[in-house]
C-alpha positions in Angstrom: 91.9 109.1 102.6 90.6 108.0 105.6 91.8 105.7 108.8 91.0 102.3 106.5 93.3 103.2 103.2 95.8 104.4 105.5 95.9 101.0 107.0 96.0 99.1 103.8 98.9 101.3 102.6 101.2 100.4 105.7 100.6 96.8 104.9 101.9 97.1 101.6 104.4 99.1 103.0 105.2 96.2 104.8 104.2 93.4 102.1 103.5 95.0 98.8 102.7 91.5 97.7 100.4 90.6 100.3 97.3 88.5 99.5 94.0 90.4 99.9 92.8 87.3 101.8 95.6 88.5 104.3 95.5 92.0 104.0 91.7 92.5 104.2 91.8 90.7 108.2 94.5 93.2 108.7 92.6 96.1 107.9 89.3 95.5 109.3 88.1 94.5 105.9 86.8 91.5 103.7 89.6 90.7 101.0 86.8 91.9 97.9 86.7 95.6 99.7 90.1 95.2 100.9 90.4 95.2 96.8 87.8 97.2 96.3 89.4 99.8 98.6 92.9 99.6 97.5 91.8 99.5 93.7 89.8 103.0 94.6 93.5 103.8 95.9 94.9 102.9 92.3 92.8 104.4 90.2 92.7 107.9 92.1 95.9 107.8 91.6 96.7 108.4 94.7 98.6 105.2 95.5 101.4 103.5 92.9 102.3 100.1 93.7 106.1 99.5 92.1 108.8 97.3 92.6 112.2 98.9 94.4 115.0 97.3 93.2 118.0 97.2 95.7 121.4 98.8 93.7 123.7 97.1 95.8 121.9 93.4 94.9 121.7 94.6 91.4 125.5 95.0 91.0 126.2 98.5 92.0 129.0 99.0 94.9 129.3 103.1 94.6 126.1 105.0 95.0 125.8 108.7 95.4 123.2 111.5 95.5 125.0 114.5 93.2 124.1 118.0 93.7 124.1 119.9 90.6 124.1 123.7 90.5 123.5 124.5 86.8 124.0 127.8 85.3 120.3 128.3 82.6 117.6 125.7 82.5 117.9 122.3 85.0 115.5 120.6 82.7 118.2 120.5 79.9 121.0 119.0 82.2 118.0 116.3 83.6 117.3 115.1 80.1 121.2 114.9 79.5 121.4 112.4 82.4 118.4 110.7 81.8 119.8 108.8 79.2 122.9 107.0 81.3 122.1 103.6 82.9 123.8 105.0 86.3 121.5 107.1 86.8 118.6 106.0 89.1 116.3 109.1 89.2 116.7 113.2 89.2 114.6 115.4 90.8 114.4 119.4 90.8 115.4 121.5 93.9 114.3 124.8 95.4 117.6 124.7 98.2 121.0 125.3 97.3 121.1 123.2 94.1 119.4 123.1 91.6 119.3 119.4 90.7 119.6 116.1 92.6 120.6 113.1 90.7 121.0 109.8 92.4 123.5 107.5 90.1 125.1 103.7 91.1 128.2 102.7 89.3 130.2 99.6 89.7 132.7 101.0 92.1 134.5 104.4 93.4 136.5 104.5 90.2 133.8 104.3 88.1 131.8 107.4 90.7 134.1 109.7 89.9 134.8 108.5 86.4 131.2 109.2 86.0 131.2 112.2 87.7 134.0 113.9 85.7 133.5 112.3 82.3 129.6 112.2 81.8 128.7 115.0 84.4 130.8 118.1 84.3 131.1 118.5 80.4 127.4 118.3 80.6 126.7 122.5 78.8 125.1 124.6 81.9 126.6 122.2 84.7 128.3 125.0 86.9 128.8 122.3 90.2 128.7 119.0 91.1 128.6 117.4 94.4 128.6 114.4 95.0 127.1 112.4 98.3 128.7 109.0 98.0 126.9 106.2 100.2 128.9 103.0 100.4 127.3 99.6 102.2 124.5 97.2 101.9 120.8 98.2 102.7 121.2 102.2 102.3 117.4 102.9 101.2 114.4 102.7 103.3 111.2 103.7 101.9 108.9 103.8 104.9 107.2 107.3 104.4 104.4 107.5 107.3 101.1 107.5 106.2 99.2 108.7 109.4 
């Protein structure tokens, strides 16, 4: 990845719908090799373009990162969330749990009915948690790419 891709990825950062006839100007590029370049990007797999969704817009008032010690395998406790609409993504930890699972519910109630009713009884889930985060705009995704 060189000085140019880097470039073209804090645009999208900025924009991720921004018009190659725009972005390619930006970059030092024509819009065909800003495409060309960012296509390279996509099929190196090295860059994923996605839409975020905003939880808060979406409905959700309580949001929470929950750290999950688990006593056996994490992976079994992962695909036992996996299935519930709350929960927005898990991801496996080295650090002082063993699991991280973000979830948005409707409200507080719903949090730590969600916690206590869907969580705990979950078989090797020895500790829960949870991070609540309560407001409007609580994500930024603006990872530095160089």
């Amino acid at each position: 990845m060189d000085d140019i891709d880097r470039a073209i990825l804090r645009e999208l950062q900025a924009d991720g719908r921004i018009a190659y006839a725009d972005l390619g100007p930006k970059v030092g590029l024509s819009a065909s090799a800003a495409r060309q370049r960012l296509q390279r990007l996509l099929d190196s797999r090295a860059v994923q373009v996605v839409g975020v969704t905003d939880p808060m817009a979406m409905g959700g008032q309580a949001m929470a990162l929950l750290g999950i010690g688990v006593d056996g395998d994490p992976r079994a406790v992962a695909d036992a969330l996996a299935g519930h609409p709350a929960v927005v993504y898990s991801v496996f930890t080295s650090g002082g749990f063993d699991l991280f699972a973000e979830v948005v519910t409707p409200g507080p109630k719903d949090l730590l009915d969600f916690v206590n009713d869907v969580v705990r009884p979950i078989e090797g889930v020895r500790e829960v948690r949870p991070f609540p985060y309560f407001g409007i705009h609580t994500h930024r995704f603006l990872w530095e790419v160089g």
